[in-house]
C-alpha positions in Angstrom: -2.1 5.0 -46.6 -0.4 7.7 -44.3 3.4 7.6 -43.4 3.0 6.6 -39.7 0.5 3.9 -41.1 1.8 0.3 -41.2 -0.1 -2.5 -43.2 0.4 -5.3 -41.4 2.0 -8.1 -44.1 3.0 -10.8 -41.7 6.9 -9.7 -42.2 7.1 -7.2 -39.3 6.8 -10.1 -36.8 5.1 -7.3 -34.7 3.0 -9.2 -32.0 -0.8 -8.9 -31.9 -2.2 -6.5 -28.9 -3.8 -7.8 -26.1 -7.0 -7.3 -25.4 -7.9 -5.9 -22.2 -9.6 -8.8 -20.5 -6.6 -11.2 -21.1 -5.6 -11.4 -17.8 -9.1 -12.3 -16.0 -9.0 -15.6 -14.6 -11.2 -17.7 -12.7 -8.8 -18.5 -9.9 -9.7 -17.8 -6.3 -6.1 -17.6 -4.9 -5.4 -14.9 -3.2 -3.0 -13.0 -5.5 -2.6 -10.2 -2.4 -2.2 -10.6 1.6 -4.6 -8.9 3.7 -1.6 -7.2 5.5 -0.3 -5.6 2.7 -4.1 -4.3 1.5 -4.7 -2.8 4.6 -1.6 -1.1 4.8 -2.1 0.6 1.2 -5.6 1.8 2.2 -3.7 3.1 5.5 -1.6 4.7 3.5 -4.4 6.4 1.3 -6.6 7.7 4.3 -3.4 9.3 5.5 -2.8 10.8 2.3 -6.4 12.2 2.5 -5.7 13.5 5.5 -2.8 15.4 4.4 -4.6 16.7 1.3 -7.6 17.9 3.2 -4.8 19.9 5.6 -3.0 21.3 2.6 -5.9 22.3 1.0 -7.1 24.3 4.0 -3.7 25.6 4.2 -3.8 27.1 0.7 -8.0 27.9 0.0 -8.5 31.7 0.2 -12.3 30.9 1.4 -13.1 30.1 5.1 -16.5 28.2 4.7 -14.4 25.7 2.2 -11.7 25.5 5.8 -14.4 25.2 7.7 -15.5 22.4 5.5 -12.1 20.4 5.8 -11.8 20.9 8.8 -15.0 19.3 10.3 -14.2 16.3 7.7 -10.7 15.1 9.0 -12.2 14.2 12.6 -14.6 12.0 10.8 -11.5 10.3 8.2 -9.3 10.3 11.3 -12.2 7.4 13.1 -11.7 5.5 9.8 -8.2 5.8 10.1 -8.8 4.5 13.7 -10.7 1.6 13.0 -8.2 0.8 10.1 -4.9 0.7 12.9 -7.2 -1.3 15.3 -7.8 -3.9 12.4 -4.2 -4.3 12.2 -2.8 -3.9 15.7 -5.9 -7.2 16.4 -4.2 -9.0 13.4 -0.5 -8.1 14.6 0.1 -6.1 11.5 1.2 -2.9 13.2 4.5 -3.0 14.3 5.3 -0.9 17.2 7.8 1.8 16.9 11.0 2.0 18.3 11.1 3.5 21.4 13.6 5.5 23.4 15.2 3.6 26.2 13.9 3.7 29.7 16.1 6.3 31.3 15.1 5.5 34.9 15.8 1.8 34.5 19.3 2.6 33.1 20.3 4.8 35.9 19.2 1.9 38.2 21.8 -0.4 36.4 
């Protein structure tokens, strides 16, 4: 036996690993909403989105550009259908707005 080796003797009162499947049930309650799911895979698309821009930004070859660039229409319709998912739900809150300028000066 090695140094960093430890013979387990009972005294340690280490406790046992886990093994990886420990935490599979067979529960059917939701453990997530469908609001907050959607708005993680929102949140990925537009991060693909941004990574397909910065890497046309930084390749040195125009057909790989090219590439990108016809790809991010097609991402931005899933991106589409994924906001119309949520704004049908109610999950997309609208932003604040600026006030109504004309409506002010009217008093």
């Amino acid at each position: 036996m090695y140094r960093g080796e430890c013979q387990s003797t009972g005294k340690e009162d280490l406790p046992a690993p886990m093994s990886w499947d420990s935490a599979v049930t067979d529960s059917t309650t939701r453990v997530f909403s469908d609001k907050l799911i959607m708005f993680h895979v929102s949140a990925m698309i537009a991060a693909g989105i941004g990574n397909f821009g910065l890497a046309m930004a930084a390749s040195p070859r125009r057909d790989l550009g090219a590439k990108y660039a016809s790809l991010i229409p097609e991402i931005s319709l899933y991106a589409e259908d994924g906001a119309n998912i949520m704004i049908k739900h109610g999950w997309l809150e609208e932003p604040p707005q600026a006030d109504d300028r004309e409506d002010l000066v009217k008093g």
